[in-house]
C-alpha positions in Angstrom: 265.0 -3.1 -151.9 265.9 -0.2 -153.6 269.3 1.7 -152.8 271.1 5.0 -153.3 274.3 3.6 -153.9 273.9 4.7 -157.6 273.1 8.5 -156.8 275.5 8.7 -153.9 278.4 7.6 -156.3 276.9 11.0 -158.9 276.9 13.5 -156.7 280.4 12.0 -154.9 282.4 13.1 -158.2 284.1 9.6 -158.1 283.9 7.4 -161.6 282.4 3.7 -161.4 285.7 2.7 -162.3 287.0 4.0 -159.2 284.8 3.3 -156.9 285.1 -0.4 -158.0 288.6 -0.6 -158.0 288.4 0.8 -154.4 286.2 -1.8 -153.2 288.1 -4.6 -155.2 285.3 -5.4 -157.1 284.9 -5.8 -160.9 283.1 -2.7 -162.4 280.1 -5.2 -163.9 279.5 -5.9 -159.8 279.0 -2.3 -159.0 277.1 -2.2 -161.7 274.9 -5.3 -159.9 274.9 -3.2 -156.7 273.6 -0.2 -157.8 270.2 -1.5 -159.6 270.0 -4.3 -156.6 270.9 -7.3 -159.2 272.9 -8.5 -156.3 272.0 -7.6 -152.7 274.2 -5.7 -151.0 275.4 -6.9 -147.4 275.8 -4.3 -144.6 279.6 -4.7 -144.4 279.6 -3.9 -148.5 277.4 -0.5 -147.8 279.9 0.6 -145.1 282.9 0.3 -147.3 280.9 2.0 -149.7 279.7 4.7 -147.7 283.9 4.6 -146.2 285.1 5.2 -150.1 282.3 8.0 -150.8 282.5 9.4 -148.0 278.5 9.5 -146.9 276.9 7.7 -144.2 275.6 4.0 -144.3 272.1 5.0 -144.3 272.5 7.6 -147.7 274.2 4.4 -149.4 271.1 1.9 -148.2 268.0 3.8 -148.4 266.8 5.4 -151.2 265.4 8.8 -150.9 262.3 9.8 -152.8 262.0 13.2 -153.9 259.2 15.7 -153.0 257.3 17.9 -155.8 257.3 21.3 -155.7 253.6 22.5 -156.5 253.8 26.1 -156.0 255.6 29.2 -154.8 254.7 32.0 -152.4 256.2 35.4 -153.2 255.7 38.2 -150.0 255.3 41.7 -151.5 254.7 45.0 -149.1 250.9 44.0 -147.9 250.2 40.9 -150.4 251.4 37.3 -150.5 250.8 36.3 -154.0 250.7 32.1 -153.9 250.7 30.1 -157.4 249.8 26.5 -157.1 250.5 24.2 -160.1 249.0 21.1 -161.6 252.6 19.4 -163.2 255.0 20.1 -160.7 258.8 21.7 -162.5 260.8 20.6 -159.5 261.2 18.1 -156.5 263.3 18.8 -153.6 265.6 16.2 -152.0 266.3 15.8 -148.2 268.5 13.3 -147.0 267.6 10.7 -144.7 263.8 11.8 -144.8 261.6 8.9 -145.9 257.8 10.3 -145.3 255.7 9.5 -148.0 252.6 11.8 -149.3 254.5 15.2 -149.5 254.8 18.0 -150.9 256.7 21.8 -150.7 256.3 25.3 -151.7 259.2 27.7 -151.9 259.2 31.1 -150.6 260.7 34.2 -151.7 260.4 38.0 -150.6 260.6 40.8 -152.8 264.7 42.8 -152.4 262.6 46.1 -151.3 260.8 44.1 -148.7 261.3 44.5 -145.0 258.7 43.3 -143.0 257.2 40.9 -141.1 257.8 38.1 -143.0 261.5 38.6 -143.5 263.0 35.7 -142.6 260.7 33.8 -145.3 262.9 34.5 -148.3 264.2 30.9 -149.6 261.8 29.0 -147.2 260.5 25.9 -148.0 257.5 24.5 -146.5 256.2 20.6 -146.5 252.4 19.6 -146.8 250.5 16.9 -147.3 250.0 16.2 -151.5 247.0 13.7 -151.2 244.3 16.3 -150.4 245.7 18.7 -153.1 245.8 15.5 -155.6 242.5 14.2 -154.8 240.3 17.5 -154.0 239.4 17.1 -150.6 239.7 19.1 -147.2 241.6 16.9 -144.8 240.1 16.9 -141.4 243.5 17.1 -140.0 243.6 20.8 -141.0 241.1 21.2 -138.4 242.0 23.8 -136.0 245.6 23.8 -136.8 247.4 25.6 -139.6 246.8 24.4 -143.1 247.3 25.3 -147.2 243.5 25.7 -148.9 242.3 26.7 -151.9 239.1 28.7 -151.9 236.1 28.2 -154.5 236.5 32.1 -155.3 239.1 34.2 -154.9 239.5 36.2 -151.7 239.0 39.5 -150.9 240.0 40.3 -147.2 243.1 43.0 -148.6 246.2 40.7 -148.3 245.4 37.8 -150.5 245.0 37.8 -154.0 243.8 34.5 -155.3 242.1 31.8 -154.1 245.1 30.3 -151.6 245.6 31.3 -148.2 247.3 29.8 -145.1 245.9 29.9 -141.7 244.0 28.2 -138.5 240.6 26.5 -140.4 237.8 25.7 -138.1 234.4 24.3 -139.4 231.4 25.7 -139.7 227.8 24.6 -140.3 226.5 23.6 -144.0 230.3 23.0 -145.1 231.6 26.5 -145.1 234.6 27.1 -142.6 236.3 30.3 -140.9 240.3 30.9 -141.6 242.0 32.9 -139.2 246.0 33.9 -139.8 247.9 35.6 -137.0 250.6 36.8 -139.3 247.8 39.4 -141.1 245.6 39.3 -138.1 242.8 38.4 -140.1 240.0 36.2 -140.0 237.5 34.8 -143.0 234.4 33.7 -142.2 232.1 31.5 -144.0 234.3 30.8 -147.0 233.8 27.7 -149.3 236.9 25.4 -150.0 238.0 22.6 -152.7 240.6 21.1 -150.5 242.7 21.9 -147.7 245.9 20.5 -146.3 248.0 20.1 -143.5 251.7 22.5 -143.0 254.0 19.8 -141.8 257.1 21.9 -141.5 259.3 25.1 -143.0 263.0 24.4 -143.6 264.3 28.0 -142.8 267.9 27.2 -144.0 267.7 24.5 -146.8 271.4 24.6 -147.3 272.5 23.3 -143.2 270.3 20.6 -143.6 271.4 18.6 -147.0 268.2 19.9 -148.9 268.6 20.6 -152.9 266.6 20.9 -155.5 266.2 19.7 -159.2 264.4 20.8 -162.2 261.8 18.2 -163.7 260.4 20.1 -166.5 259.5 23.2 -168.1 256.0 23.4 -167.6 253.9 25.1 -164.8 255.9 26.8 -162.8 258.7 28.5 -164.5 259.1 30.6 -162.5 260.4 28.6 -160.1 263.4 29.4 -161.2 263.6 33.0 -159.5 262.7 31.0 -155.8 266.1 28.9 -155.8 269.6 27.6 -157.4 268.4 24.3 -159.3 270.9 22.1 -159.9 
């Protein structure tokens, strides 16, 4: 089984050198702990986890990282979404080991004071299979959901073909959005796929969450939503 012993020593600021010599254990061991060569036991993940100073579980489990496929920035009367084939960065939260997800991150214009205010650096979780595979989920049904439309929108606050809101099916495969925050409702609009919110992480920084950059391609602007490390 795979561990996190290896990234939990990176981010601890401690060399392999130390950290071995700490645990009384030649460096060429670590080295067979951290890629699972030789299993560790509990009792070696909680000296571990004693020296780095994490808990047992960041030193066992290995944390996969969510993608970041798109960004919402709110403007005055318009949220303007951007959704992204090759996601630029993934966002790590420890001790969370869902699979099938994936985030967008928020961001509000300085001059904007609405509504939406406490949005800015937001990051909300979603299911990635119905994105990846071009399907609407049924468990968007009558609960709040991510879609993308088969033409862009035109109800005055969105401006391409994303939008966030209650979906409820209609007849003939066409479905009605409604979205409390604009009051509005869309009727008879065609989708290519819709998914489920999950969550929003209001304050990414209390709760362990950081983000890294995978590539340069996408989403650059990505960039403006967050510090990347």
């Amino acid at each position: 089984m795979d561990n996190n012993l290896a990234e939990c020593i990176e981010k601890s600021g401690l060399t392999n050198n130390e950290v071995a010599a700490a645990k009384g254990v030649t460096p060429e061991t670590l080295r067979r702990h951290k890629n699972g060569k030789i299993q560790m036991t509990l009792k070696d993940a909680e000296h571990y986890a004693r020296i780095i100073g994490v808990s047992v579980h960041n030193i066992l489990f290995k944390t996969a990282p969510v993608p970041v496929i798109g960004s919402a920035l709110i403007k005055d009367k318009v949220v303007e979404r951007h959704i992204h084939d090759v996601p630029t960065h993934e966002v790590y939260l420890p001790n969370q080991y869902l699979e099938d997800r994936c985030c967008t991150l928020w961001k509000t214009e300085k001059k904007y004071h609405g509504q939406w205010y406490e949005w800015d650096g937001a990051i909300q979780f979603m299911k990635h299979s119905p994105i990846v595979d071009n399907f609407v989920s049924e468990e968007c049904f009558q609960k709040i959901c991510l879609a993308k439309t088969k033409e862009k929108l035109h109800d005055g606050f969105h401006k391409t073909q994303y939008f966030s809101g209650m979906l409820y099916p209609q007849p003939k495969g066409s479905f009605t959005v409604h979205n409390g925050k604009s009051n509005g409702t869309i009727e008879n609009v065609e989708l290519e796929w819709a998914t489920p919110i999950l969550s929003t992480v209001f304050r990414p920084e209390l709760v362990g969450l950081y983000i890294t950059k995978t590539n340069d391609d996408g989403c650059p602007s990505c960039d403006d939503f967050t510090n990347t490390k």
